[in-house]
ZAZA-118379 format. One record per residue (C-alpha): x, y, z; residue number from 1. Coordinates in Angstrom, 2 decimals. Example, Ala and Ser with C-alpha at 12.3 -4.5 7.8 and 13.67 -1.06 7.14 Angstrom:
# ZAZA-118379
12.30 -4.50 7.80 1 $
13.67 -1.06 7.14 2 $
# end
This chain:
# ZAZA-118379
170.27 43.61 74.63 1 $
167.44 43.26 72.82 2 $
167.53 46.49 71.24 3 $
170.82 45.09 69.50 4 $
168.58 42.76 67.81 5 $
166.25 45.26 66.53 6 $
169.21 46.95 64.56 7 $
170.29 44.14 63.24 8 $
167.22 43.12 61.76 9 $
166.61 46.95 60.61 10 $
169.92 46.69 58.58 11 $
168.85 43.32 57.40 12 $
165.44 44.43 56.27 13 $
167.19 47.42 54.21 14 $
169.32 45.42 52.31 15 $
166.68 42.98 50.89 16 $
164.20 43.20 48.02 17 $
161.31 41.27 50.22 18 $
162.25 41.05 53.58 19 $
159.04 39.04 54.62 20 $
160.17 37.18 57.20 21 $
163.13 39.78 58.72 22 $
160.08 41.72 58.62 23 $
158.10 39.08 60.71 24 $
161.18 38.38 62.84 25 $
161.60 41.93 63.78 26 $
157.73 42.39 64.80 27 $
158.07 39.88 66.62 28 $
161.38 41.12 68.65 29 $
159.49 44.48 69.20 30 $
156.95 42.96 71.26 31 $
159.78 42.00 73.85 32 $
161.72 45.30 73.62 33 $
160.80 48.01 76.36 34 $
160.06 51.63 74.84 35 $
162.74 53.20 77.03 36 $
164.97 51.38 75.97 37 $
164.24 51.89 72.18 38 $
164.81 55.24 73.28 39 $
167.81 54.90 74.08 40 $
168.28 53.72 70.47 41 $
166.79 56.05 68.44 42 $
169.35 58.04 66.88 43 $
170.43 54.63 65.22 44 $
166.72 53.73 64.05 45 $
166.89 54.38 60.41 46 $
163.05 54.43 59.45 47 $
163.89 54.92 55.44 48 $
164.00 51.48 53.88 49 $
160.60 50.10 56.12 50 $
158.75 53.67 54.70 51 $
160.04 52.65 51.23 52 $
158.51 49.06 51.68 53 $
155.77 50.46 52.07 54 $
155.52 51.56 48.68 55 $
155.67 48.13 46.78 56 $
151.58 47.64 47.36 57 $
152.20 44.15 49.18 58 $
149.51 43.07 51.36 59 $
151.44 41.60 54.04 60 $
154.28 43.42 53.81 61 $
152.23 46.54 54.24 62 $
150.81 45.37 57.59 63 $
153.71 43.80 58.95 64 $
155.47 47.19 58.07 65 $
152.22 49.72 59.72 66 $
153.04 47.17 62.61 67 $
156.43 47.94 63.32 68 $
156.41 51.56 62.65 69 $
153.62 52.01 64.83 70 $
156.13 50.50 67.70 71 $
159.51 51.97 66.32 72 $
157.86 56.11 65.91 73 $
157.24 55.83 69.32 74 $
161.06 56.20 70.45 75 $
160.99 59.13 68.25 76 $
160.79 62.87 69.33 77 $
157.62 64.64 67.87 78 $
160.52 67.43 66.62 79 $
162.74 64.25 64.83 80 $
159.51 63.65 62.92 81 $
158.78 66.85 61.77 82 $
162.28 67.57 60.64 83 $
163.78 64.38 59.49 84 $
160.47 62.07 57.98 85 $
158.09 65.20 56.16 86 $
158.83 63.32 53.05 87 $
157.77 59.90 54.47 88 $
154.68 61.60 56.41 89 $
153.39 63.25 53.09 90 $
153.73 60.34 51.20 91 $
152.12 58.24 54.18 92 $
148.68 60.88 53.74 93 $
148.30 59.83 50.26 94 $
149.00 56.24 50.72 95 $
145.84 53.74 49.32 96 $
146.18 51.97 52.08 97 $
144.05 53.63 55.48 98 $
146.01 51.87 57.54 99 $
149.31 53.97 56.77 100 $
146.78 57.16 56.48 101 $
145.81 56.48 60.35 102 $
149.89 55.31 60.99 103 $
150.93 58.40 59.78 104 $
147.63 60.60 61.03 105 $
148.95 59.55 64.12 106 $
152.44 60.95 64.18 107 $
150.84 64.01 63.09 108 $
148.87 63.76 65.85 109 $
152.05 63.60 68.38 110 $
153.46 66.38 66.37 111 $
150.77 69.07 66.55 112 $
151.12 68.21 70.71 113 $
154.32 69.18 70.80 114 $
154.53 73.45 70.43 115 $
158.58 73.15 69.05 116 $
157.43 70.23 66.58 117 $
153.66 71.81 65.30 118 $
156.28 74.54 63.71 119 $
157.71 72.63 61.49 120 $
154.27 71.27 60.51 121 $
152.79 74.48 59.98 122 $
155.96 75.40 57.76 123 $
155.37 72.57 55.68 124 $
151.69 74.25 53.68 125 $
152.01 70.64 51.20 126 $
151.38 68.58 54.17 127 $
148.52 70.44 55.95 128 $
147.04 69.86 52.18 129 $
147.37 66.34 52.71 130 $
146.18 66.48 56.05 131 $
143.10 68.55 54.44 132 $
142.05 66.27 52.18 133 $
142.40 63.19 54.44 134 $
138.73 64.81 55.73 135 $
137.07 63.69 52.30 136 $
138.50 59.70 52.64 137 $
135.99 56.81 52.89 138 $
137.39 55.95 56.12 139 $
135.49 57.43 59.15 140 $
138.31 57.02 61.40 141 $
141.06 58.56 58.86 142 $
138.53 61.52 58.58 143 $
138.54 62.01 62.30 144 $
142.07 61.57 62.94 145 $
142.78 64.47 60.29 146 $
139.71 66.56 62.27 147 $
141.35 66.24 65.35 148 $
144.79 67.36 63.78 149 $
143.42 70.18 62.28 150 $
141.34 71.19 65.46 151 $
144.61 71.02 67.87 152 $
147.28 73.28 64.83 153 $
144.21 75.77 65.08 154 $
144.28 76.46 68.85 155 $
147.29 78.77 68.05 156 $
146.96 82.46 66.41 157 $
150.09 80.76 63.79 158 $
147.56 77.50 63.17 159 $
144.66 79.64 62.68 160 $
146.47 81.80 60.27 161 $
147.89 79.06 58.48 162 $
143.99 77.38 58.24 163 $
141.96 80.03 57.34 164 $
144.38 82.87 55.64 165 $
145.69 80.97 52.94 166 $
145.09 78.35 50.13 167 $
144.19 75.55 52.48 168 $
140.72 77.44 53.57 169 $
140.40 76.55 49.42 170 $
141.16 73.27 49.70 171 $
138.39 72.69 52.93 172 $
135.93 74.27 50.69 173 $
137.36 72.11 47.95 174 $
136.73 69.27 49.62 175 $
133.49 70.16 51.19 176 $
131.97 69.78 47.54 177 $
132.77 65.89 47.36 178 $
129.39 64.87 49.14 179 $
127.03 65.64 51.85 180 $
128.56 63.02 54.85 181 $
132.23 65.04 53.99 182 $
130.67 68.51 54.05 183 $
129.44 67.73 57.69 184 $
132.92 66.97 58.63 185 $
133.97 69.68 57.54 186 $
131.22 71.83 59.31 187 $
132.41 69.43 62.97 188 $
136.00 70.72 62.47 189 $
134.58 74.52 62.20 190 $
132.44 74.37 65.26 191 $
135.66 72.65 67.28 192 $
137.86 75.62 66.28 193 $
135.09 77.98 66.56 194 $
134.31 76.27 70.36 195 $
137.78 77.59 71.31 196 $
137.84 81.38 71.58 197 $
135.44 84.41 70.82 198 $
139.01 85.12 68.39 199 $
138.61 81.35 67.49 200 $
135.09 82.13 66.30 201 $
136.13 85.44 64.14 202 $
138.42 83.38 61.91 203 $
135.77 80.88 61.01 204 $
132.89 83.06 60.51 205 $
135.36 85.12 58.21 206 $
135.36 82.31 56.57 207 $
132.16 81.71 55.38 208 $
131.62 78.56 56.94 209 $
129.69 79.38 60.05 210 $
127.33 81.36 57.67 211 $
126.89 78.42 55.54 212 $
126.16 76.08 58.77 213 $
123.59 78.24 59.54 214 $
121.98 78.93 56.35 215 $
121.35 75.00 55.75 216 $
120.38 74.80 59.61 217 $
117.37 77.46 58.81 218 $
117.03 75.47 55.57 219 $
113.96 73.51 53.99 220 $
116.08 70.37 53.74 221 $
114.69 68.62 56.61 222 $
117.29 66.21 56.75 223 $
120.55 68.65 56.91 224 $
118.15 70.51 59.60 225 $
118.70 67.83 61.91 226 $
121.97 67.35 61.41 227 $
122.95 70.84 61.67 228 $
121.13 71.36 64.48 229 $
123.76 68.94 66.70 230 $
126.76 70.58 65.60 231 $
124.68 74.21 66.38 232 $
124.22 73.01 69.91 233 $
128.05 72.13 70.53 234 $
128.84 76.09 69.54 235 $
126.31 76.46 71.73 236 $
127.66 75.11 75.04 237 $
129.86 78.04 75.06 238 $
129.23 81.33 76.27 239 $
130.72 82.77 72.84 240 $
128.89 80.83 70.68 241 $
125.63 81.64 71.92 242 $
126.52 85.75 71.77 243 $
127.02 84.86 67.85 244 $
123.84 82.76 67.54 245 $
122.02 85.13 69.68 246 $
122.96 88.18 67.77 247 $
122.38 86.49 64.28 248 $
119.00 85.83 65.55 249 $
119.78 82.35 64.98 250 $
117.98 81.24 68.27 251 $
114.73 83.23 67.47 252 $
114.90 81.71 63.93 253 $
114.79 78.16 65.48 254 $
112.07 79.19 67.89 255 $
109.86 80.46 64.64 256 $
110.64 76.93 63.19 257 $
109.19 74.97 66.04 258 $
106.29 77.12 66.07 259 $
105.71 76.33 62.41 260 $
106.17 72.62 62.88 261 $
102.83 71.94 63.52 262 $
101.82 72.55 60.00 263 $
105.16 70.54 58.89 264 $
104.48 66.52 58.32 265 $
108.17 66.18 58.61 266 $
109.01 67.87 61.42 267 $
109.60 64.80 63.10 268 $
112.77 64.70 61.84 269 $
114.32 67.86 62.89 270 $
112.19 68.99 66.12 271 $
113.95 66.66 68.64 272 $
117.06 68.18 67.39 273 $
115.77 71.90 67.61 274 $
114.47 71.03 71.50 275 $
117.29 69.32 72.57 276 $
119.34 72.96 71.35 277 $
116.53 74.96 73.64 278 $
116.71 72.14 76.52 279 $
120.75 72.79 76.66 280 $
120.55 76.20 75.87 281 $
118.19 76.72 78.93 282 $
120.35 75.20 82.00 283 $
123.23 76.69 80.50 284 $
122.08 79.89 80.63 285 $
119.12 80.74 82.78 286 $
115.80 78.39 82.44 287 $
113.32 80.95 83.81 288 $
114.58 84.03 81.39 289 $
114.64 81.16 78.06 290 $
111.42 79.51 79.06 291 $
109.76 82.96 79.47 292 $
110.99 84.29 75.90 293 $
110.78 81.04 74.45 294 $
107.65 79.96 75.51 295 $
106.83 77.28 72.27 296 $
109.78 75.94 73.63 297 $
108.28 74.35 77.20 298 $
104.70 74.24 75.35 299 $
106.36 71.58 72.83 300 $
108.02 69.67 75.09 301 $
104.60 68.71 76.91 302 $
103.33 68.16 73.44 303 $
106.01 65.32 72.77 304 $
105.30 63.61 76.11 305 $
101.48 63.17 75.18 306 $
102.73 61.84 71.66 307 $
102.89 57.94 70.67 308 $
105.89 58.07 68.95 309 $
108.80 56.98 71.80 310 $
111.28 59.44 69.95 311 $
109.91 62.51 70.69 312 $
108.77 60.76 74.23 313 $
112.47 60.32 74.93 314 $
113.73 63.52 73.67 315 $
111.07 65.17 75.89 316 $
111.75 62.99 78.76 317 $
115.76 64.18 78.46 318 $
114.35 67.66 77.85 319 $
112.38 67.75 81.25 320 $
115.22 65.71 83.15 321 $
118.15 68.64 82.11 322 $
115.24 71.34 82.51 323 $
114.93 70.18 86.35 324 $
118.71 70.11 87.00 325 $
118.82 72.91 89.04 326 $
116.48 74.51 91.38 327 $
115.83 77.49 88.80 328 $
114.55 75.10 86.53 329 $
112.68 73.01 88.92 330 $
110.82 76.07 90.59 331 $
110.06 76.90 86.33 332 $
108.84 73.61 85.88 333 $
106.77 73.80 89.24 334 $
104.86 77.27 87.99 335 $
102.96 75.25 85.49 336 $
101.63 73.64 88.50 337 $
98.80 70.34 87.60 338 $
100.08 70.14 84.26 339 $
103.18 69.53 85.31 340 $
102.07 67.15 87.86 341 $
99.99 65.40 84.96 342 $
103.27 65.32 82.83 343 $
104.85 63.56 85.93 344 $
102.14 61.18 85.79 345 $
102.94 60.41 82.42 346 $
106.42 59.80 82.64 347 $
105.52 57.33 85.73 348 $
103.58 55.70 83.42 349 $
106.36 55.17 80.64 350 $
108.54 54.56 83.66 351 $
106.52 51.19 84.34 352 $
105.52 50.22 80.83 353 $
107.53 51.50 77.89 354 $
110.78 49.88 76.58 355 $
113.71 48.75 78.48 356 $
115.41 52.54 76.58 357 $
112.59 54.75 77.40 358 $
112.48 53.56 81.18 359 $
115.91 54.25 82.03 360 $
115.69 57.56 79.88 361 $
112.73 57.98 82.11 362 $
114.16 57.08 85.35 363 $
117.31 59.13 84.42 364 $
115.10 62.12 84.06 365 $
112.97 61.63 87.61 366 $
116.22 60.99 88.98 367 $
117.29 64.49 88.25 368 $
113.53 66.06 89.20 369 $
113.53 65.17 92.72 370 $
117.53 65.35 93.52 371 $
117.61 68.30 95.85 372 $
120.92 68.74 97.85 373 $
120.88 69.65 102.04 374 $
122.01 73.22 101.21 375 $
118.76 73.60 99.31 376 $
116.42 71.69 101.29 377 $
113.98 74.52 102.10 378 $
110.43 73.12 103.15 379 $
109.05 74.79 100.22 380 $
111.14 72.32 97.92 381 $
110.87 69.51 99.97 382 $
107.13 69.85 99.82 383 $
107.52 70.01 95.92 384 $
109.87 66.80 95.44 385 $
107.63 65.14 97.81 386 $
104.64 66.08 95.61 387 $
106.25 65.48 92.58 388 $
107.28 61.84 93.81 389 $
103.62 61.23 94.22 390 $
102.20 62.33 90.94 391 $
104.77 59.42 89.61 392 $
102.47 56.53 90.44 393 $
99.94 55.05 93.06 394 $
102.96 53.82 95.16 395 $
105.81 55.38 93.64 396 $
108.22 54.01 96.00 397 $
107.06 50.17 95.68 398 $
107.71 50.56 91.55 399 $
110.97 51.70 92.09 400 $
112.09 48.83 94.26 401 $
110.16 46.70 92.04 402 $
112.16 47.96 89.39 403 $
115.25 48.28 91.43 404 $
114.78 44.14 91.73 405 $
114.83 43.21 88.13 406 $
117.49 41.62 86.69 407 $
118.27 43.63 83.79 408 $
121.35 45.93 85.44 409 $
120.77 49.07 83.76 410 $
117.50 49.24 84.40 411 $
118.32 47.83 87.83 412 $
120.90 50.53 88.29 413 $
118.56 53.85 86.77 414 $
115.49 52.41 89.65 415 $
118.69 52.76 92.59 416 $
119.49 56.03 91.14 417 $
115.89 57.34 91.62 418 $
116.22 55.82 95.43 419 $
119.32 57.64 95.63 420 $
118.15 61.11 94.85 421 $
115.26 61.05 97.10 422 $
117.28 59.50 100.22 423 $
118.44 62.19 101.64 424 $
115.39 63.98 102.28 425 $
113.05 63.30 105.05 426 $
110.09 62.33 103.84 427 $
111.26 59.93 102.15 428 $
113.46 58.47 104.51 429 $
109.91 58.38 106.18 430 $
108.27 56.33 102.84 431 $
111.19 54.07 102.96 432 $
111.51 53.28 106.69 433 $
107.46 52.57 106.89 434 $
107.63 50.56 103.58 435 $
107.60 46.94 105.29 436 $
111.05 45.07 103.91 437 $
112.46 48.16 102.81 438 $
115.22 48.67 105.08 439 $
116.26 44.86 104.68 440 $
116.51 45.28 101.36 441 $
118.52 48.22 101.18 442 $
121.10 46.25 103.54 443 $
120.96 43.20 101.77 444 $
124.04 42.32 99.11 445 $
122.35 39.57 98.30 446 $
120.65 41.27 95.29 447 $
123.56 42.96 93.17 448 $
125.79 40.67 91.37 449 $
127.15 42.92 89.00 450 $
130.03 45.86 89.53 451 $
127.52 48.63 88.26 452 $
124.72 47.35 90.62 453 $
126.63 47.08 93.88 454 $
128.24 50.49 93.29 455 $
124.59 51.74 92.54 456 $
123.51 49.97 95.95 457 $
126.43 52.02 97.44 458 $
125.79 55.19 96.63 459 $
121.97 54.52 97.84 460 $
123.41 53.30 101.46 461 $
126.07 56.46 101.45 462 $
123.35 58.91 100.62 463 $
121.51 57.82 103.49 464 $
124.40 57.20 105.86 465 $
125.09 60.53 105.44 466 $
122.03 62.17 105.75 467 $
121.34 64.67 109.13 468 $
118.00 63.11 109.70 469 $
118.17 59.16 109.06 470 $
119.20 58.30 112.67 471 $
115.85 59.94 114.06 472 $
113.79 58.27 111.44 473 $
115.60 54.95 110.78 474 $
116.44 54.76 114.59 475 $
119.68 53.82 115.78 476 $
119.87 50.20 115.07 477 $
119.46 50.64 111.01 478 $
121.77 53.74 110.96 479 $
124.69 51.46 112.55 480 $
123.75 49.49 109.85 481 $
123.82 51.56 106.99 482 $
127.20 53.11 108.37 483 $
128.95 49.62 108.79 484 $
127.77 49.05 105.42 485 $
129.48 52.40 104.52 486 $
132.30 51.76 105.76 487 $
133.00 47.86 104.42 488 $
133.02 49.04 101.27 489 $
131.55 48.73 98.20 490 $
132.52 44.92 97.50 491 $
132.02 43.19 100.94 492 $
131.31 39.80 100.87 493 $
129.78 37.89 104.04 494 $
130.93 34.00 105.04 495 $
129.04 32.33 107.58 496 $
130.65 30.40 110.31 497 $
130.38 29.49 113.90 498 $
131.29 32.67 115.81 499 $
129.86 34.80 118.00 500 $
127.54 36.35 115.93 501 $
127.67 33.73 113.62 502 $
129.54 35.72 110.61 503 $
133.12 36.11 109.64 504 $
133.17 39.72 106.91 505 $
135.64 39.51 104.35 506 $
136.47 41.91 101.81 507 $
135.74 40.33 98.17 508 $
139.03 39.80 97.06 509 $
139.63 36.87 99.73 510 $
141.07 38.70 102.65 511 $
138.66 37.71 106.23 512 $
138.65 39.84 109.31 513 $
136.48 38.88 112.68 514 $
135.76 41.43 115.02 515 $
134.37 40.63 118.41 516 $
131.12 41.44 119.73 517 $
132.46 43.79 122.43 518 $
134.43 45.20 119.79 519 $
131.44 46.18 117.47 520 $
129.86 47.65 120.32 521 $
132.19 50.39 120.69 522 $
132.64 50.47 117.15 523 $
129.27 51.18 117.22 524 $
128.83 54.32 119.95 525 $
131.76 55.54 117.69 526 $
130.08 55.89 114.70 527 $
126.64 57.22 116.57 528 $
125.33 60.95 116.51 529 $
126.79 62.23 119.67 530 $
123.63 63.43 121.35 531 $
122.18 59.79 121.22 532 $
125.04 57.65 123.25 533 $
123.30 56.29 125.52 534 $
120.12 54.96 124.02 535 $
123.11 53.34 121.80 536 $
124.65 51.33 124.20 537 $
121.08 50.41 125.82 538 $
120.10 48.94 122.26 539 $
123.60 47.06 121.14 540 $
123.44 45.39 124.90 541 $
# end
């Protein structure tokens, strides 16, 4: 057994002063040994002597020991932990080395999963300290492994407690003081706890962090502005969170802010942050009843679109794209009738000419405009998509396959998108069926050579193939088409040989399949609307 080995070397490496290469033997041996069966073991894994080596500030020694653990804890209970290695854990938190602070931030992490074993951690007041403090390290991930640990001991009323009603909520503010990047940290763990509950929220605005959040967020520093502002919008994406920023008049205070940025030269900074918080806030709640109390709100984002700097262009882009997410929104954005339609015009424009960014942040955004599901297709909103579409560009629909052509596959992939939110809706279907080559090249594999394109390709085809109306438009030919695309799959690959029709399909991992000609044919009346049979069979004969 090779577990056998791995005790053997254990009791090997905790009898010698440097154990270098027992050390490397047994890394080695652990790469070969299956977890269950480690398990099996662990009673007899004693952990003590490779925690002590860890001690003697050796380089490799050190790793080769952060190795080892890493596999060894992991045939350890969460509650073993707790109990049996809080000394080695502590120790492990203060260790100069990050790489035992994230070894060890991740057994915490295990532990705080694990409701019998987050006990013993929230017994143990030294080593939420540590875990405290771990937030104002150098090391970005150390600081977010410690967040997270935090975060998930809070989500109980005996974490919470144990956070904010005692001398840790001290130590937090203790360590908020070391510098700006650490206080933020700080203020990300408070919004995740807060993000929880409305009883979540209570503990941390007793606190006095939430109020201090804020108070920099309405600040003059236009720098902490913008960074408050992001961790503001995640309390905001909960129904609790924007009661309390509601009631605090924190949402009318950022509304007064915009409306003074005019007179601001460094508003740039913040204001893409402030309307990205009213763009979120608005299709979370109701567009309409935020647009029409917030009204600087919708006037600024036209604003940005008209501006030459592509940040704002973007964030006003994103703005419009969650804005007309939903029909409420759309039918908000439709009231401001040709300016809207000149703001459409605009964002066709950046569509074809800005930066490889700003057109897919600009395709994203059209792609969300015009998607309009069946249930919803009234002939009131059809006529607006179809309008909309139009104010794009001269030929809308030729600078999306244009764009759908090119060979950069993101870009490639936002330009299918567009295609794909539009194809189930009639006049479209129309635009596309009467655009000469269009159909072709919607059939045609030829053109994707990447995963992300030919799934993008798919999801054009399947939005069509599944459309009420494409049979009528396309005719029957091209629907048996698009639904024998459907159903080969995503990753179909054609081999031409000498067969009937002169093709042999084969899925793209190698397998081949022929089916006959007869056999298509009733493959085909199969797959047909039922009221058209026999204008199918006319037209396959």
């Amino acid at each position: 057994m090779m577990a056998a080995q791995v005790l053997t070397l254990l009791r090997e490496v905790s009898r010698l002063e440097a154990p270098l290469e027992e050390l490397r033997a047994l890394q080695s041996v652990l790469q070969a040994v299956p977890l269950g069966e480690l398990r099996e073991h662990a009673a007899e894994l004693h952990l003590g002597p490779l925690f002590s080596l860890l001690n003697e500030n050796q380089r490799e020694q050190t790793t080769l020991c952060v190795s080892i653990l890493e596999r060894l804890l992991q045939a350890v209970e969460p509650v073993h932990l707790a109990r049996n290695l809080r000394v080695d854990l502590q120790k492990g938190l203060t260790h100069p080395d990050d790489s035992v602070k994230i070894l060890t931030l991740s057994q915490v992490g295990r532990i705080v999963e694990n409701s019998d074993a987050v006990t013993e951690i929230l017994n143990n007041p030294e080593l939420l300290k540590q875990i405290v403090y771990c937030i104002g390290g150098e090391n970005l991930s150390v600081a977010k492994a410690a967040i997270k640990s935090l975060s998930r001991i809070s989500l109980t009323q005996a974490g919470l407690e144990a956070l904010f009603e005692s001398n840790l909520l001290d130590d937090l503010k203790t360590v908020m003081k070391t510098n700006d990047i650490v206080r933020y940290r700080v203020y990300e763990l408070i919004v995740e706890i807060s993000s929880v509950s409305p009883e979540s929220l209570h503990y941390c605005t007793a606190s006095g962090l939430v109020t201090q959040l804020l108070r920099e967020l309405t600040g003059e520093d236009v720098l902490v502005r913008a960074t408050c502002v992001e961790m503001v919008t995640s309390l905001a994406y909960t129904h609790h969170g924007r009661q309390y920023l509601a009631q605090e008049g924190v949402i009318d205070q950022i509304s007064n802010i915009i409306v003074g940025a005019d007179s601001d030269p460094f508003s740039s900074f913040y204001l893409p942050g402030f309307v990205k918080f009213f763009g979120n806030l608005a299709i979370m709640d109701s567009p309409q009843q935020i647009c029409e109390r917030y009204p600087v709100f919708v006037e600024k984002v036209f604003e940005m679109t008209e501006s030459q700097d592509p940040t704002m262009i973007g964030v006003a882009v994103d703005t419009i794209g969650i804005l007309g997410s939903n029909i409420e929104g759309k039918q908000v954005l439709q009231k401001t009738g040709t300016r809207f339609e000149r703001l459409l015009t605009r964002i066709g424009y950046q569509a074809k000419n800005a930066s490889t960014e700003l057109k897919i942040r600009c395709l994203d955004a059209i792609s969300s405009l015009l998607c309009l599901p069946p249930e919803q297709q009234t002939d009131d909103l059809l006529r607006m998509t179809e309008s909309w579409f139009s104010s794009l560009a001269r030929d809308p629909l030729e600078l999306f396959r244009g764009m759908s052509n090119q060979p950069f596959p993101e870009l490639h992939c936002a330009a299918l998108k567009v295609l794909t939110a539009i194809a189930n809706q009639p006049w479209a279907q129309k635009l596309m069926f009467n655009s000469p080559g269009f159909v072709e090249y919607v059939m045609d594999r030829s053109v994707e050579h990447d995963k992300a394109s030919k799934d993008a390709k798919y999801e054009l085809v399947k939005a069509l193939a599944n459309s009420k109306t494409v049979a009528e438009i396309f005719g029957n030919p091209n629907y048996l088409r698009l639904r024998t695309y459907l159903s080969e799959g995503v990753r179909y690959c054609y081999y031409p040989v000498h067969s009937c029709d002169n093709r042999v399909r084969g899925r793209a991992h190698g397998h081949t399949a022929k089916l006959s000609c007869l056999h298509k044919a009733k493959h085909a009346e199969s797959i047909l609307p039922q009221s058209q049979p026999q204008k199918a069979r006319h037209e396959i004969g």
